[in-house]
N, C-alpha and C positions, 0 to 999 in steps of 0.2 A: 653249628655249635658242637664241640666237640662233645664226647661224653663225660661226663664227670667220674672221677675215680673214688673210688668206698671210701667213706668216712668215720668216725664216731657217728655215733647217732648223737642229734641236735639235742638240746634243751631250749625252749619260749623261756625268754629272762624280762624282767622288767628292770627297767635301769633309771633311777631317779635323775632331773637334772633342772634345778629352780623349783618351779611351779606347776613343774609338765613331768611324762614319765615314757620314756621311749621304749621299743620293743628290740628284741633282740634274739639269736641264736647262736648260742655259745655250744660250741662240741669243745671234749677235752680228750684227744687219746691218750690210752693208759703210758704212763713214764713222760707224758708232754712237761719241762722245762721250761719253756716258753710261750705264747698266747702271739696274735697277731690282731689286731684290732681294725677291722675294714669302714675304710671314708667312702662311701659311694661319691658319686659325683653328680653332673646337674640331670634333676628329671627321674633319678635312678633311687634302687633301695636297696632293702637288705636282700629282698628275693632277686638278683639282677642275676640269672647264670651266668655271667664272666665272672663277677666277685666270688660267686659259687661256687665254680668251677677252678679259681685259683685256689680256693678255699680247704675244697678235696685231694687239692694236690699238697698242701699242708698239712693236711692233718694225717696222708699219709706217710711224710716226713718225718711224723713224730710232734707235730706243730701245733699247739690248742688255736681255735680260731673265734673272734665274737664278729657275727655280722648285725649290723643294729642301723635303724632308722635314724637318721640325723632331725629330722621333721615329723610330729606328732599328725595324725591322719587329716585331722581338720587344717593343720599348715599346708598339709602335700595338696590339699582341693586348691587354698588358697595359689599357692606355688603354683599349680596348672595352670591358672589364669596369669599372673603376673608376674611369676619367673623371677623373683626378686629375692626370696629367703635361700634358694638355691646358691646366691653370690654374696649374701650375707658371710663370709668368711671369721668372722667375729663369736657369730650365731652357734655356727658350725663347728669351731674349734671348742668354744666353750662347754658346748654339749661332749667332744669327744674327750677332753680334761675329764667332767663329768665320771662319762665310762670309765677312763682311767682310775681316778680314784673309786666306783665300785670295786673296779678287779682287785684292786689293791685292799678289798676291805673283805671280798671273801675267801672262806678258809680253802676254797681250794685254786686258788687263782694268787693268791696273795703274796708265795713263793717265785713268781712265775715272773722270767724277763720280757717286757713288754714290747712291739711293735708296732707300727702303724702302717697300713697297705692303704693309699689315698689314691684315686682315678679321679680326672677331670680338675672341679673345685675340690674335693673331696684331699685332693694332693696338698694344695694349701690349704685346707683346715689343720689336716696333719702336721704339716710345718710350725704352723701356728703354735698348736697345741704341745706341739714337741716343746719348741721353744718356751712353753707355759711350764714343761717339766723337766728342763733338763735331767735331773737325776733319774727319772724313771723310763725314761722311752729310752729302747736302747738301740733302735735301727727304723730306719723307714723306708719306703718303698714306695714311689708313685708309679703309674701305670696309666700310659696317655693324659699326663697331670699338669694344670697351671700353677707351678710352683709360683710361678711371678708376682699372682695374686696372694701371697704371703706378705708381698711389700719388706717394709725393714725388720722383719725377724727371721729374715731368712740368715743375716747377721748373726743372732741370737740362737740357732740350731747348734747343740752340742752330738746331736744323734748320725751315724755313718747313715751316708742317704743316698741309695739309687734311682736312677733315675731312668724309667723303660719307655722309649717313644718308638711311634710307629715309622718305618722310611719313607713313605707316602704322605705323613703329617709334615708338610713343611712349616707352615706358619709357627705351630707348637713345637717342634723342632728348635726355632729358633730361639722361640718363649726360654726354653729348657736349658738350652746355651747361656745363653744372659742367667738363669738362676742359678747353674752350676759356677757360674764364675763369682756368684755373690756367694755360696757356702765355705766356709772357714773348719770343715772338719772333712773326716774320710767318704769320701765321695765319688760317684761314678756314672756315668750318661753313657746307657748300652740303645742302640738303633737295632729295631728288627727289620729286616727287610723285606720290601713288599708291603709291609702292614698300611693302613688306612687309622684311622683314630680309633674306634671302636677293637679293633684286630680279630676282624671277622673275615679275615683269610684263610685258605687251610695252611692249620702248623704254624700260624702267628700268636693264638693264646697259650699253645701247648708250650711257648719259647716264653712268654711272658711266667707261667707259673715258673718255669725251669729257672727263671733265673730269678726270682722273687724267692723261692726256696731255697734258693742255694745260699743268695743273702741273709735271710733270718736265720736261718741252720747255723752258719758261719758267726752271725753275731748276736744269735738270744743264746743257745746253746754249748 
């Protein structure tokens, strides 16, 4: 795992959503414009150093970043054993609307164009949820992502959405093919080479943050 590059220092947020209250870590560097809101994906959380690690590389960009738990602690026990709130995509996206609308509600996020960085399911919760606000998401980003599992809102995506798979991923490779050919806005499917799903090769994350940054830079800011 690479090292991660200096950040804002984090802030622990609590972010309401129903009946339940999810945790979070929002960094804001000074002059940040825009925020990027990370979907983990299955099994994963907010502590995952690859979302981390993308994360660092944002927020040395200039990029504010929230990493947040899609699953409250007693969910994630449940989810160990039966893997099933992980694919809940419904669950998932709902909760990141949720987030959305906090950012939107505090004073110092409120200004800020929004993003969504989704890995795994995590990518189709994002789709989702975009789709739940066109006006407000203004870019997305997956990263080893089942867009496909978005099903018919992928139709509904008003947000420019990249799309980073690994060359080694063939299966999800192809997933990503079929999604990008169902997206109807500014769009784009970049292949790293070498990479494996995870992109724990050396110089495979370092290229996934490189061009997740260049994307939101380009279109929060």
């Amino acid at each position: 795992m690479p090292q991660s590059p200096k950040s804002a220092t984090g802030t622990m947020v609590q972010i309401p959503s129903g009946d339940v209250s999810l945790e979070g870590d929002l960094n804001i560097p000074a002059g940040a414009r825009g925020i990027v809101l990370f979907a983990h994906g299955s099994g994963s959380s907010r502590l995952s150093p690859r979302n981390r690690f993308v994360a660092g590389v944002l927020n040395k960009a200039g990029l504010a970043t929230l990493l947040m738990d899609l699953l409250t602690a007693d969910e994630e026990r449940i989810d160990l054993y039966t893997g099933a709130l992980r694919f809940d995509i419904g669950l998932l996206a709902g909760r990141l609307e949720s987030a959305t609308d906090w950012l939107l509600s505090q004073p110092q996020t409120r200004e800020m164009s929004i993003g969504y960085f989704g890995s795994s399911t995590g990518a189709a919760a994002a789709l989702v949820a975009a789709a739940g606000r066109p006006e407000r998401v203004t870019a997305i980003v997956s990263r080893g992502g089942r867009p496909d599992l978005a099903g018919s809102a992928l139709a509904d995506v008003r947000s420019p959405t990249l799309l980073i798979v690994g060359g080694n991923d063939e299966v999800v490779i192809g997933l990503n093919e079929e999604s990008l050919a169902r997206l109807s806005v500014e769009k784009e499917m970049r292949i790293v080479p070498g990479a494996t799903h995870l992109f724990e090769e050396p110089g495979t994350l370092e290229e996934v943050a490189r061009l997740a940054s260049d994307w939101f830079t380009n279109h929060l800011t």
